[in-house]
Backbone as a printed PyTorch tensor [residue, N CA C, xyz], in Angstrom:
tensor([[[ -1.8280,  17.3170, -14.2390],
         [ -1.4810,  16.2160, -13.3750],
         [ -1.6480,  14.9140, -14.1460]],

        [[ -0.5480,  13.9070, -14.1150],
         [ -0.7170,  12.4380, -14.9090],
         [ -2.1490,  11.9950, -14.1780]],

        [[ -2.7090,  11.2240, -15.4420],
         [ -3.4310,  10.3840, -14.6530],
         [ -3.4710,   9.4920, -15.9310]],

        [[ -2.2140,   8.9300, -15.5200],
         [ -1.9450,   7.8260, -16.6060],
         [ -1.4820,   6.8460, -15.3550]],

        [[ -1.3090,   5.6260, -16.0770],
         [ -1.0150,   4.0420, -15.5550],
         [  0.3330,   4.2870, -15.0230]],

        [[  0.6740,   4.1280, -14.0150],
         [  2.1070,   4.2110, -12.8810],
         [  2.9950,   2.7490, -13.5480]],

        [[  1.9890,   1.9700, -13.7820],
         [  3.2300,   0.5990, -13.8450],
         [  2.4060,  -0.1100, -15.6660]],

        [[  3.5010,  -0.3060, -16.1040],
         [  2.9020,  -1.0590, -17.3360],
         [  2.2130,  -2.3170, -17.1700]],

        [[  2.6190,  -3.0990, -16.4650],
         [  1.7540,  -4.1410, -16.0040],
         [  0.3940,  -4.4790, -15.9730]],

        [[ -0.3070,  -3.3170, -15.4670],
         [ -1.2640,  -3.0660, -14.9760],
         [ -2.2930,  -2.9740, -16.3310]],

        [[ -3.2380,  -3.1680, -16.4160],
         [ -3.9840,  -3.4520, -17.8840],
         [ -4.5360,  -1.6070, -18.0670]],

        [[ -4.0440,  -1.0070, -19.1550],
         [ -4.0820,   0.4080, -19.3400],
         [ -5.8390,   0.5490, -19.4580]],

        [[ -6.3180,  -0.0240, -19.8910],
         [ -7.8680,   0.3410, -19.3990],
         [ -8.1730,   0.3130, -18.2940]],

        [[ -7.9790,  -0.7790, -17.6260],
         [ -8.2660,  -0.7420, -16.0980],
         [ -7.9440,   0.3300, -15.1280]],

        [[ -7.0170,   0.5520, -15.2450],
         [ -5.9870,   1.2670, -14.7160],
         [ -6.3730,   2.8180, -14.5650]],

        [[ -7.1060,   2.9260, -16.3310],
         [ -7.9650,   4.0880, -16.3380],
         [ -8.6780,   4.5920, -15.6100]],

        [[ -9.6190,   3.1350, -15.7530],
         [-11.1360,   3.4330, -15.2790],
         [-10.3220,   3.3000, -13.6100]],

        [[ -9.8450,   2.6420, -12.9270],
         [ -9.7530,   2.7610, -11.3800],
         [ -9.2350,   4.4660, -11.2490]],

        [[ -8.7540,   5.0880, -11.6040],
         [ -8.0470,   6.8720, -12.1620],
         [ -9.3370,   7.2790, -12.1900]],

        [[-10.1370,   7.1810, -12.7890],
         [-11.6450,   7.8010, -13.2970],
         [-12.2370,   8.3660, -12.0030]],

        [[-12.1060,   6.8650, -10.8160],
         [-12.7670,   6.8360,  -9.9000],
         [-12.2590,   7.3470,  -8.8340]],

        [[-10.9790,   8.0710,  -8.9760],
         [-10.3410,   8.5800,  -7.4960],
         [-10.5240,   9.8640,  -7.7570]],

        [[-11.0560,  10.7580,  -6.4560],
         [-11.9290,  11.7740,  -6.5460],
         [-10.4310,  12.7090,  -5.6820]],

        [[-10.0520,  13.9180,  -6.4270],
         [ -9.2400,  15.1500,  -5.9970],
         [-10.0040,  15.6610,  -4.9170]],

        [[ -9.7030,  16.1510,  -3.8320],
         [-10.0040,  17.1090,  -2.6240],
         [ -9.0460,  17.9830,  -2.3620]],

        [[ -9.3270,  19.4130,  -3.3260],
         [ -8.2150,  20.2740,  -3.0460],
         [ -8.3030,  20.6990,  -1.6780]],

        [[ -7.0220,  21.1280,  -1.0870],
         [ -6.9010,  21.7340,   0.3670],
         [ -7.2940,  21.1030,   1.4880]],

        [[ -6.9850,  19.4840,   0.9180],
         [ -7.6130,  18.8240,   2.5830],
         [ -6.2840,  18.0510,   3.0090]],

        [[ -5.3530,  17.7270,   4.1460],
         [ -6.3670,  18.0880,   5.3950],
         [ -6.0260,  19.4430,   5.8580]],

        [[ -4.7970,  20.1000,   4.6490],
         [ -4.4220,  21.5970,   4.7840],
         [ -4.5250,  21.6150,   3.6170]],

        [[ -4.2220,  23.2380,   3.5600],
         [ -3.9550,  24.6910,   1.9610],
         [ -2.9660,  23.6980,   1.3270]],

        [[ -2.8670,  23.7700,   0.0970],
         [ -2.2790,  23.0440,  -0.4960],
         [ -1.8200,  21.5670,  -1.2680]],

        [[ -2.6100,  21.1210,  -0.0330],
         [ -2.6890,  19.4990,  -0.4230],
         [ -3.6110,  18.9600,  -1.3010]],

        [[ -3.3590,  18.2190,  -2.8130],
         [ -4.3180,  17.7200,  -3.1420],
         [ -4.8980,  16.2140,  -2.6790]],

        [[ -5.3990,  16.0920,  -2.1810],
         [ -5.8220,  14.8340,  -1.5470],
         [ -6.9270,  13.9530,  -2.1030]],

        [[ -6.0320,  12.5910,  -2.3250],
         [ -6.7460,  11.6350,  -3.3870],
         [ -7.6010,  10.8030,  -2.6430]],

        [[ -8.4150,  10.6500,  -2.9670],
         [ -9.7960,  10.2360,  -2.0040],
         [-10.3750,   9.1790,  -3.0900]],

        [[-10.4850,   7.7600,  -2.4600],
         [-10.5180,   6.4060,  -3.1440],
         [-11.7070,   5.9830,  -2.3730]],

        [[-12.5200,   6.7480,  -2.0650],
         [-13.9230,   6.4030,  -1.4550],
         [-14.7850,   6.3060,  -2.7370]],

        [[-15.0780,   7.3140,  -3.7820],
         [-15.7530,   6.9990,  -4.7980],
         [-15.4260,   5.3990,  -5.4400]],

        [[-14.0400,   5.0880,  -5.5320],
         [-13.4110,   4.0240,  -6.4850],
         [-14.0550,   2.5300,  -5.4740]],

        [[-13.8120,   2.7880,  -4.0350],
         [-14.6260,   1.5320,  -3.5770],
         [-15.9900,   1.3510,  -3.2050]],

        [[-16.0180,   2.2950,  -3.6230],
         [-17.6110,   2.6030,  -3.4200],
         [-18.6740,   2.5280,  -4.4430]],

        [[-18.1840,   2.2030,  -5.6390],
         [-18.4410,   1.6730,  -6.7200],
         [-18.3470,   0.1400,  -7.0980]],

        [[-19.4980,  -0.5600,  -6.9890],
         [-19.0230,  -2.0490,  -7.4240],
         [-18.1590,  -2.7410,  -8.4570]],

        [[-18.6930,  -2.4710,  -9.2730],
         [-17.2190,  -2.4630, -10.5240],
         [-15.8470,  -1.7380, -10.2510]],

        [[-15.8900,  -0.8320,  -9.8670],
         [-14.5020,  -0.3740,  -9.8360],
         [-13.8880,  -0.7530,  -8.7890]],

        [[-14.2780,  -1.3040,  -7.7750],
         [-14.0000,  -2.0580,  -6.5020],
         [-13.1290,  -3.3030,  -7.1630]],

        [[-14.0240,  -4.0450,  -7.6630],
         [-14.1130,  -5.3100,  -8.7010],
         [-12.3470,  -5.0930,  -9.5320]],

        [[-12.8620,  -4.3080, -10.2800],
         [-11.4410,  -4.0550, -11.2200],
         [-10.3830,  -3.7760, -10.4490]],

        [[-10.1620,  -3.1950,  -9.2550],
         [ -8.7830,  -2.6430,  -8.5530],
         [ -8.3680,  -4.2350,  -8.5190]],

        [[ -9.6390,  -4.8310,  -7.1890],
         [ -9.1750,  -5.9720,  -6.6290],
         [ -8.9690,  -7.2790,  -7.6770]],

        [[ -9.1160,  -7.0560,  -9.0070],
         [ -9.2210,  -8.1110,  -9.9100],
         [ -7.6200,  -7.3190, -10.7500]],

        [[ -6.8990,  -6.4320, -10.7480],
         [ -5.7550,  -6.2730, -11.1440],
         [ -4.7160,  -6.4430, -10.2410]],

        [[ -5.0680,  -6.1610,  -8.9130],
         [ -3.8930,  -7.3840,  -7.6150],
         [ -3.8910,  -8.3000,  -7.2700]],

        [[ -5.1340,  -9.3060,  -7.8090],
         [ -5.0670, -10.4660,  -7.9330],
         [ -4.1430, -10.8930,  -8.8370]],

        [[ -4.4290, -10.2700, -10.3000],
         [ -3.7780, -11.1270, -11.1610],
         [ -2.4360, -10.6180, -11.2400]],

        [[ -1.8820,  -9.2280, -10.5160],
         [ -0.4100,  -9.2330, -10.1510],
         [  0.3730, -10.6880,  -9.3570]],

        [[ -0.2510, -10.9760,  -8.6670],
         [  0.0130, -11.9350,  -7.5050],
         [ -0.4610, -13.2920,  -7.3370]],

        [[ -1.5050, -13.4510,  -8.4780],
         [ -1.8530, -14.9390,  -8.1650],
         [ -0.6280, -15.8560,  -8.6550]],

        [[  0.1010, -15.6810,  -9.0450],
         [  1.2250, -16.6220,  -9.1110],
         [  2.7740, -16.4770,  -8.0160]],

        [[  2.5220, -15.5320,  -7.3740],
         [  3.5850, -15.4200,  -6.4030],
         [  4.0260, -15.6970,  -5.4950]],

        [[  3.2530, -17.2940,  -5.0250],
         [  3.3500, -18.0380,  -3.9360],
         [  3.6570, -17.5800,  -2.7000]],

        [[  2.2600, -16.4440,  -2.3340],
         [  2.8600, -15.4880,  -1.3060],
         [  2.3490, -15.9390,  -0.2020]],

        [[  2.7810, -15.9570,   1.2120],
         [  2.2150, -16.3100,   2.2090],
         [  1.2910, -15.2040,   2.6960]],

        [[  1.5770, -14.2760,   2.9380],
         [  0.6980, -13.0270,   3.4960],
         [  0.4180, -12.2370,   2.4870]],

        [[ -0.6300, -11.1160,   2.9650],
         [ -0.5270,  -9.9070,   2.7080],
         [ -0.6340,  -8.7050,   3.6580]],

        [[  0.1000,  -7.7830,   3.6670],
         [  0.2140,  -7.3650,   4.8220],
         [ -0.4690,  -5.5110,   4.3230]],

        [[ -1.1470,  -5.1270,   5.3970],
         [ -2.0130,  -4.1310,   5.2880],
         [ -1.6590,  -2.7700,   6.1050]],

        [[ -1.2480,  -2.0580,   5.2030],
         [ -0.6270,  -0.6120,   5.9840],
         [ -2.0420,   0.2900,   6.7310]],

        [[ -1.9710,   0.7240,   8.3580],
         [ -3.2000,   1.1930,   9.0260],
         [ -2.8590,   2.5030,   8.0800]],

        [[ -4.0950,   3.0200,   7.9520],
         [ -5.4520,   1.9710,   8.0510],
         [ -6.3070,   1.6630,   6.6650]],

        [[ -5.9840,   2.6610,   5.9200],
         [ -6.8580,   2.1770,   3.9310],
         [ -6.0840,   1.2770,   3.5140]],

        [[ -4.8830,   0.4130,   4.2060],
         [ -4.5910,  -0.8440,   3.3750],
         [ -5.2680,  -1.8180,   4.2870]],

        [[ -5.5750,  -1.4910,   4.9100],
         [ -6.7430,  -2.8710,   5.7280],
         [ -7.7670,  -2.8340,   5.0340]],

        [[ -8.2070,  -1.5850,   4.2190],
         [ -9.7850,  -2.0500,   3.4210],
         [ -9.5060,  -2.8830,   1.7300]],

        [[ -7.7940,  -2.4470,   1.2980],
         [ -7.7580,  -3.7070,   0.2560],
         [ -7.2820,  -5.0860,   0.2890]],

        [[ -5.9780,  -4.8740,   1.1510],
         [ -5.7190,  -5.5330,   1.5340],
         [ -6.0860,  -7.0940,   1.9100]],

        [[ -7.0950,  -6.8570,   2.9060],
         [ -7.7550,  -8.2060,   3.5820],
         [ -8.8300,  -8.7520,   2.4680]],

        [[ -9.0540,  -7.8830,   1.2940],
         [ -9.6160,  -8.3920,   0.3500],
         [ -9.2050,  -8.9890,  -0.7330]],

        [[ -7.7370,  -9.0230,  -0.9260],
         [ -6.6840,  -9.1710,  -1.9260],
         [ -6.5380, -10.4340,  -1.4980]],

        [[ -5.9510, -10.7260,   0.3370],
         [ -5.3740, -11.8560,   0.7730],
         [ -6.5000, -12.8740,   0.9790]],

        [[ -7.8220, -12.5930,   0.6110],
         [ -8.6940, -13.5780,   0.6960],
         [ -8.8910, -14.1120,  -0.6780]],

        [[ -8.9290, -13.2300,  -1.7500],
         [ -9.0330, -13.5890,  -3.1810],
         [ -7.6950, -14.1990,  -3.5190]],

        [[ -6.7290, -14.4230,  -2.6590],
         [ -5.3580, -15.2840,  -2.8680],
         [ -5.1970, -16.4260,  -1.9520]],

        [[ -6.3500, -16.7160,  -1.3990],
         [ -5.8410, -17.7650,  -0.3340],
         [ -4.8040, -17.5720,   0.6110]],

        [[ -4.4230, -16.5850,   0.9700],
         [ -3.9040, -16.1900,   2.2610],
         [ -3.8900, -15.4270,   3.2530]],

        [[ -2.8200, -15.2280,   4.2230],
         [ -3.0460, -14.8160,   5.6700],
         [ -3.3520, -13.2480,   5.5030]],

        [[ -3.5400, -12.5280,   6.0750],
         [ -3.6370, -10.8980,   6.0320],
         [ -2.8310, -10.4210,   7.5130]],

        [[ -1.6870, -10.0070,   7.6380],
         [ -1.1430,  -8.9880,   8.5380],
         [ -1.8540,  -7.5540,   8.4590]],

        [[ -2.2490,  -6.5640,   9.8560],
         [ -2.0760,  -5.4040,  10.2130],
         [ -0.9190,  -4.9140,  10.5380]],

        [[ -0.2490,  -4.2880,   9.8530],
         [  0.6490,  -3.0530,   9.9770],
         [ -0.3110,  -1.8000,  10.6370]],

        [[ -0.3220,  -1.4760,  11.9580],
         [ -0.7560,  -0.2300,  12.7640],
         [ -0.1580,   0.5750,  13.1440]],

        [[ -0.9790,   1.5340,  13.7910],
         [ -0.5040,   2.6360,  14.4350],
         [  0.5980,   1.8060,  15.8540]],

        [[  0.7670,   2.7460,  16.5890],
         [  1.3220,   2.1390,  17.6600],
         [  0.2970,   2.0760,  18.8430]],

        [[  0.2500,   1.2590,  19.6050],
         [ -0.8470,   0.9000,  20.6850],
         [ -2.2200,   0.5580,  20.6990]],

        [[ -1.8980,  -0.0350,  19.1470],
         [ -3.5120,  -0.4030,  18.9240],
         [ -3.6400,  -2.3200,  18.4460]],

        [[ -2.4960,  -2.8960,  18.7350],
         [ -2.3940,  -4.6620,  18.4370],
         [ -2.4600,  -4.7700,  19.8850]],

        [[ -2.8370,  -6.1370,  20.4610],
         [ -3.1700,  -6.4380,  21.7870],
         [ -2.4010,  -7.4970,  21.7180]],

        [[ -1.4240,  -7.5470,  21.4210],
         [ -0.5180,  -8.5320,  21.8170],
         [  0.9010,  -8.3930,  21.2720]],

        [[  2.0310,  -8.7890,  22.0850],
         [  3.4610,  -8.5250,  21.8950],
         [  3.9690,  -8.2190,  20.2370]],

        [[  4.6800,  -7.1390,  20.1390],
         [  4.5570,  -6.2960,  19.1780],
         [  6.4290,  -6.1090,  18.9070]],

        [[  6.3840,  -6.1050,  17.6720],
         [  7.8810,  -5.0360,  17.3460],
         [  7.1150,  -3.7320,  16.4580]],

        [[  8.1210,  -2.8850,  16.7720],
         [  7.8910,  -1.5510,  16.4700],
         [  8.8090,  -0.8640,  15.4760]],

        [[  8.4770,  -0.1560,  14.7570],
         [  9.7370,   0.8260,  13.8500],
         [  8.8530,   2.5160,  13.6870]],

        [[  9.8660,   3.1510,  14.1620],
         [  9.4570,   4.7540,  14.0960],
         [  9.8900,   4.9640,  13.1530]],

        [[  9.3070,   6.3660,  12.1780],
         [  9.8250,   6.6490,  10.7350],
         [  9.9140,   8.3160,  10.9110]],

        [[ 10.4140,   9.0290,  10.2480],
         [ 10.0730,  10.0440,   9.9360],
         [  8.7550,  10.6870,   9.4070]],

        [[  8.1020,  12.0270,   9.5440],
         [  7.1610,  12.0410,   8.7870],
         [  7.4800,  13.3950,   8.5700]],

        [[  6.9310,  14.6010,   7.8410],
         [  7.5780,  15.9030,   7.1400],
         [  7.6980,  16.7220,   8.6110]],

        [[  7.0240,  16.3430,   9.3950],
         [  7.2350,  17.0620,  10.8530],
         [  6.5810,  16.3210,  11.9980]],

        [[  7.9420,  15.3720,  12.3100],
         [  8.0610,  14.9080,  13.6820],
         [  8.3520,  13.2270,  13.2940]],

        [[  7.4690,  12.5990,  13.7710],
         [  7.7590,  10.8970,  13.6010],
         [  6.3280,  10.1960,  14.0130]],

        [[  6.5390,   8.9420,  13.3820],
         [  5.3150,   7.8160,  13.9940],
         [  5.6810,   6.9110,  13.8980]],

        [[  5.1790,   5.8480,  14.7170],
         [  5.6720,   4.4190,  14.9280],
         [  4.4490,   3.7460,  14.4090]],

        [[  4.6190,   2.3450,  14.0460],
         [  3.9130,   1.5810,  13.3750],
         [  4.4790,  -0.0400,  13.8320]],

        [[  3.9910,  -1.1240,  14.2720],
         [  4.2750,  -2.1410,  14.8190],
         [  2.9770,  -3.4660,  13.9760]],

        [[  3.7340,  -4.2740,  14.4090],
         [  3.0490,  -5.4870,  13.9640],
         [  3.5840,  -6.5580,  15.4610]],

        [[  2.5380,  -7.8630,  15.2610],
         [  2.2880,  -8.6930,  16.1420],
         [  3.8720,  -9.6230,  16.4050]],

        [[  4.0950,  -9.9140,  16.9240],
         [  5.6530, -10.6140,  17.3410],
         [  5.6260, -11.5530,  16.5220]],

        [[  4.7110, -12.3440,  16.2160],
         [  4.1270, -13.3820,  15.2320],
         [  3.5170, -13.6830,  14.7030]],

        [[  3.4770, -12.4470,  13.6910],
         [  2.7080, -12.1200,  12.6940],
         [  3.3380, -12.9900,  11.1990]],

        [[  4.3940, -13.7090,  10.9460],
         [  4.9210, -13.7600,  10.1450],
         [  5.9800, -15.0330,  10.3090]],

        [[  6.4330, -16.1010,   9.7260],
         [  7.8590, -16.5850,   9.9920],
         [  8.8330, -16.1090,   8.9650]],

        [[  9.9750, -16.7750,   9.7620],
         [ 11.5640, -16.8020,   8.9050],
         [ 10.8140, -17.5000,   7.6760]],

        [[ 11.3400, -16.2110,   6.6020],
         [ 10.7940, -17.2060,   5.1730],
         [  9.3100, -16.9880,   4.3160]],

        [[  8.4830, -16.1480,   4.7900],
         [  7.4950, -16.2060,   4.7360],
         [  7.7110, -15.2800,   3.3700]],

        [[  6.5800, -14.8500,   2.0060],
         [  6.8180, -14.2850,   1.3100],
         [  5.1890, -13.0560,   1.3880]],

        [[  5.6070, -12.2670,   1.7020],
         [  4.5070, -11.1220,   2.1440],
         [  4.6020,  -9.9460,   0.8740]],

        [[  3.3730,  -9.4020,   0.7440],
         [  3.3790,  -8.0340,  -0.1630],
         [  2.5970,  -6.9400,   0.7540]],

        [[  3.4740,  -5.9430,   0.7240],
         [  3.0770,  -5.0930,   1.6940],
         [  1.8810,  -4.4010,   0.7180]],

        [[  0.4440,  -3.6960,   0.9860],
         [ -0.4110,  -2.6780,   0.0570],
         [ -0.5980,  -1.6900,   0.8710]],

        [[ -1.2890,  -0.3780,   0.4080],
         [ -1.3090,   0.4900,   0.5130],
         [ -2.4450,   1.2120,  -0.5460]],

        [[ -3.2390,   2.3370,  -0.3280],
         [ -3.2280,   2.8850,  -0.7790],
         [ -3.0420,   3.2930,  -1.5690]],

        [[ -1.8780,   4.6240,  -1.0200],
         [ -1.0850,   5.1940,  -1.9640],
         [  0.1810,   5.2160,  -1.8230]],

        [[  1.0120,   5.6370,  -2.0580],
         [  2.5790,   6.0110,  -1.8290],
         [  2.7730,   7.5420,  -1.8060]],

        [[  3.3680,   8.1900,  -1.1590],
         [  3.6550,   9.3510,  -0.4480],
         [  4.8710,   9.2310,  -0.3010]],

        [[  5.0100,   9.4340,   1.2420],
         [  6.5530,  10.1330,   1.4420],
         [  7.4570,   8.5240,   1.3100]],

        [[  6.8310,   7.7220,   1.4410],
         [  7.1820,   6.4250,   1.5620],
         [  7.3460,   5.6050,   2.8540]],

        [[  7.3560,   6.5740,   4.1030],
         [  7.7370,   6.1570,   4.9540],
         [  7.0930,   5.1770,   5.8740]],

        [[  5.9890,   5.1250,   5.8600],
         [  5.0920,   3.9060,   6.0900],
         [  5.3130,   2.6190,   6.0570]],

        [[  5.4190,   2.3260,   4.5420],
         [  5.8530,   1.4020,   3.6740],
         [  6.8570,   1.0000,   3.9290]],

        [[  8.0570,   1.9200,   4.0370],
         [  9.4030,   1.6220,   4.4380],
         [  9.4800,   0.7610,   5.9790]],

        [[  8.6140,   1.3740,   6.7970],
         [  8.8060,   0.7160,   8.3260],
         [  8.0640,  -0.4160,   8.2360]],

        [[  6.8650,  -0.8480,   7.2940],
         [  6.4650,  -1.9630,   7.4780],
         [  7.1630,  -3.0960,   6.4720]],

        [[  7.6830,  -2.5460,   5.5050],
         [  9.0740,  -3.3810,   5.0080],
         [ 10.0450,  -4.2370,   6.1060]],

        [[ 10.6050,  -3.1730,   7.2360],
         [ 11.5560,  -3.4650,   8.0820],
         [ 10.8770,  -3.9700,   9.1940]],

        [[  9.7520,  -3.8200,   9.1590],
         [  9.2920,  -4.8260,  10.2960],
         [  9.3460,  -6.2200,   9.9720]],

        [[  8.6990,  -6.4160,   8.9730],
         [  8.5950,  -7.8840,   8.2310],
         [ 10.0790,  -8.1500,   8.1170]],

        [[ 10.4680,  -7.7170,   7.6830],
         [ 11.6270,  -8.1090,   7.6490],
         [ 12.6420,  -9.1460,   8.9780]],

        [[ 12.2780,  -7.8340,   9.9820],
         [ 13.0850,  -8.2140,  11.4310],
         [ 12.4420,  -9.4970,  11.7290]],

        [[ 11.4420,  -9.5620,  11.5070],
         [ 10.2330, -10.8850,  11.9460],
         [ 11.2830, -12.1830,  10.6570]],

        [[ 11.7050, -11.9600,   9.3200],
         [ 12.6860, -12.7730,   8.9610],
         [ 11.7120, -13.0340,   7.1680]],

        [[ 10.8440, -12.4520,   7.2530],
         [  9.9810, -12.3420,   5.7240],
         [ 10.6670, -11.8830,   4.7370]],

        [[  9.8520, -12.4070,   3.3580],
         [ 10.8500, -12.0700,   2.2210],
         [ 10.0010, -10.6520,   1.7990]],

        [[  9.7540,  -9.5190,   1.9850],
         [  8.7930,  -8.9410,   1.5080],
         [  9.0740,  -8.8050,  -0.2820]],

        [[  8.2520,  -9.0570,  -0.8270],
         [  8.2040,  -9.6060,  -2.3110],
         [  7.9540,  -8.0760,  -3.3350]],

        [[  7.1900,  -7.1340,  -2.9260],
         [  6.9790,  -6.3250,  -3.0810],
         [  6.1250,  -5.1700,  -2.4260]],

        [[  5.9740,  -3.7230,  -2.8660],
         [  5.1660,  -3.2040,  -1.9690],
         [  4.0460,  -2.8050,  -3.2000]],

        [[  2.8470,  -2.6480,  -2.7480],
         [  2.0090,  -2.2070,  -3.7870],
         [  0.9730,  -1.2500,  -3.5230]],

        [[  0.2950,  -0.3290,  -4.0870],
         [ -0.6770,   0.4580,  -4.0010],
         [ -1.4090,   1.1960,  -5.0580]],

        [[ -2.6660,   1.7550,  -4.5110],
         [ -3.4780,   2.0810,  -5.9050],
         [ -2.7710,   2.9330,  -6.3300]],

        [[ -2.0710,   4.1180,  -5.6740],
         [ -2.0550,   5.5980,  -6.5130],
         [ -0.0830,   5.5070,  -5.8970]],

        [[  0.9690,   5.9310,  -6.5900],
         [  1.7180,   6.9320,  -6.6210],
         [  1.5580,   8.1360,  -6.6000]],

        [[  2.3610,   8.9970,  -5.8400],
         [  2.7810,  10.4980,  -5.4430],
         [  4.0790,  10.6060,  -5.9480]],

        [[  4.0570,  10.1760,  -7.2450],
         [  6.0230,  10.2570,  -7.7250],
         [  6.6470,  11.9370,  -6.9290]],

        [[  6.3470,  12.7190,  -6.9400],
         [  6.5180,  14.1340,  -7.1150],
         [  7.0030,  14.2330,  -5.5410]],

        [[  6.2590,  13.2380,  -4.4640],
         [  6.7580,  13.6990,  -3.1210],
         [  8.0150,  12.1010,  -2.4960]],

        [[  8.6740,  12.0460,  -3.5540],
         [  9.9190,  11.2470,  -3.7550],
         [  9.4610,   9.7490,  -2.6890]],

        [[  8.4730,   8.7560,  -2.3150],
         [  8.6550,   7.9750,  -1.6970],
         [  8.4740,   6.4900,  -2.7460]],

        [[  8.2790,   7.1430,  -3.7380],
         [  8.6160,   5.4400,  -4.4000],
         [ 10.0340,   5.6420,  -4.9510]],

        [[ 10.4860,   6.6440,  -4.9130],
         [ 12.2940,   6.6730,  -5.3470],
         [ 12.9620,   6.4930,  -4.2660]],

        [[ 12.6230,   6.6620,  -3.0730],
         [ 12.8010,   6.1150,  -1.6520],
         [ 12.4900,   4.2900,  -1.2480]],

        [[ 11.6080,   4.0460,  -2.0140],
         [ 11.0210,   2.6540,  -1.5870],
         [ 12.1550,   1.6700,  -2.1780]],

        [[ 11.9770,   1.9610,  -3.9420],
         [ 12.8280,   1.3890,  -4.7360],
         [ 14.3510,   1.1240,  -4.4530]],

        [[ 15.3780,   2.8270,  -3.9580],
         [ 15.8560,   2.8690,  -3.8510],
         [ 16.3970,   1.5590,  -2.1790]],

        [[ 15.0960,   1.4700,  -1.4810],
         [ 15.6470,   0.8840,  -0.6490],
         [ 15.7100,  -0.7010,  -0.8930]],

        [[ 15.5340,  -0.8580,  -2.0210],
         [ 15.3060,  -2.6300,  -2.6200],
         [ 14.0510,  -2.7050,  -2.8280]],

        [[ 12.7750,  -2.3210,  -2.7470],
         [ 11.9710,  -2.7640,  -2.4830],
         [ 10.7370,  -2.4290,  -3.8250]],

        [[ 10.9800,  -3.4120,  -4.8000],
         [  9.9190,  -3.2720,  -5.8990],
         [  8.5530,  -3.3130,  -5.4550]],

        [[  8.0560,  -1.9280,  -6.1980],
         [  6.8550,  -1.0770,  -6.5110],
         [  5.8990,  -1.7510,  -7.3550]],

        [[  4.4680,  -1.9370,  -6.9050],
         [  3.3810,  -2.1070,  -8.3360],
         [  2.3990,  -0.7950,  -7.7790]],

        [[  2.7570,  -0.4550,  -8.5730],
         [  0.7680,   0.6060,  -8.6940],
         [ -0.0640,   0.7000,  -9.6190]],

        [[ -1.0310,   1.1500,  -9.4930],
         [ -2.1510,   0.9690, -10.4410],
         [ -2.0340,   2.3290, -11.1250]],

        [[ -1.6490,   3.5540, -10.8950],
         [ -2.0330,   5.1200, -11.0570],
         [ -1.3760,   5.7270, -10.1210]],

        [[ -1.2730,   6.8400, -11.4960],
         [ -0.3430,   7.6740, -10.4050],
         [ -1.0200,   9.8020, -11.2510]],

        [[ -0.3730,  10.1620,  -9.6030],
         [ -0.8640,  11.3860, -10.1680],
         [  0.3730,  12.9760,  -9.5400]],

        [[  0.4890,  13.5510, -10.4740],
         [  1.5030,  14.6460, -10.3210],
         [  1.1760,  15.4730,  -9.3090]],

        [[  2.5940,  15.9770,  -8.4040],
         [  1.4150,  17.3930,  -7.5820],
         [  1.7900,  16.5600,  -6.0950]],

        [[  1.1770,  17.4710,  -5.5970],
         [  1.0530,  17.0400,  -4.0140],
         [ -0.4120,  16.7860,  -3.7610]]])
């Protein structure tokens, strides 16, 4: 399985050591799945440090208005990214969990669908937002909180996350839908 640097950008030591720190869980939350578990990586002060000190310096020049946080492990970098940038932080959620007037987008998922919504005014015409994440998977997440921001009238600037899943096609999905990719690491496999 790669566990090399997903984006050149990204400083190849760093990049390492944040890889070092994401811990494999074969067979969770079924047979088969390897499941990348980024609890060791923030759970570590330094390596906390280094993630959030390589999306800073992706972005400190990108005159971004938001950052917007996929429910629910992009709310734990997320709101830490958009504070080390001087700006706003959006929740991207589940559905029925914002308490106030909402647009919605349902996505596909490998069996069945989920919806994901943000605040009616969460955002203006114009605004320049980076969606984070995690990881990247099937993509579809990402994709609906793309098109939410969007409908709201945002430029979404890019989408970003610690780990790629190249292998389960959603950053060839993301890309393909316009929407430039940063990651830190990436790893082969499911």
């Amino acid at each position: 399985m790669s566990n090399a640097p997903a984006n050149s950008n990204a400083s190849t030591e760093a990049a390492q050591f944040v890889n070092s720190l994401i811990r494999t869980v074969p067979d969770w939350p079924q047979p088969g799945v390897q499941f990348r578990d980024i609890t060791p990586l923030i759970g570590h002060p330094k390596g906390l440090r280094v993630l959030i000190d390589l999306f800073v310096e992706r972005y400190v020049d990108a005159k971004l208005d938001y950052v917007a946080g996929l429910d629910a492990r992009g709310f734990i970098i997320g709101p830490i990214v958009a504070y080390e940038l001087n700006v706003g932080f959006i929740p991207v959620r589940k559905i029925g969990k914002l308490p106030y007037k909402t647009v919605s987008e349902t996505y596909k998922l490998e069996y069945g669908e989920s919806t994901v919504e943000v605040h009616e005014d969460a955002c203006k015409p114009g605004d320049r937002v980076v969606i984070v994440d995690d990881l990247i998977a099937t993509g579809g997440t990402m994709l609906a909180g793309k098109l939410l921001l969007e409908r709201l009238g945002a430029k979404v600037v890019e989408g970003a996350a610690i780990i790629d899943l190249p292998d389960l096609g959603g950053s060839k999905l993301l890309t393909e839908s316009g929407l430039p990719l940063f990651t830190v690491t990436s790893f082969g496999g499911h």
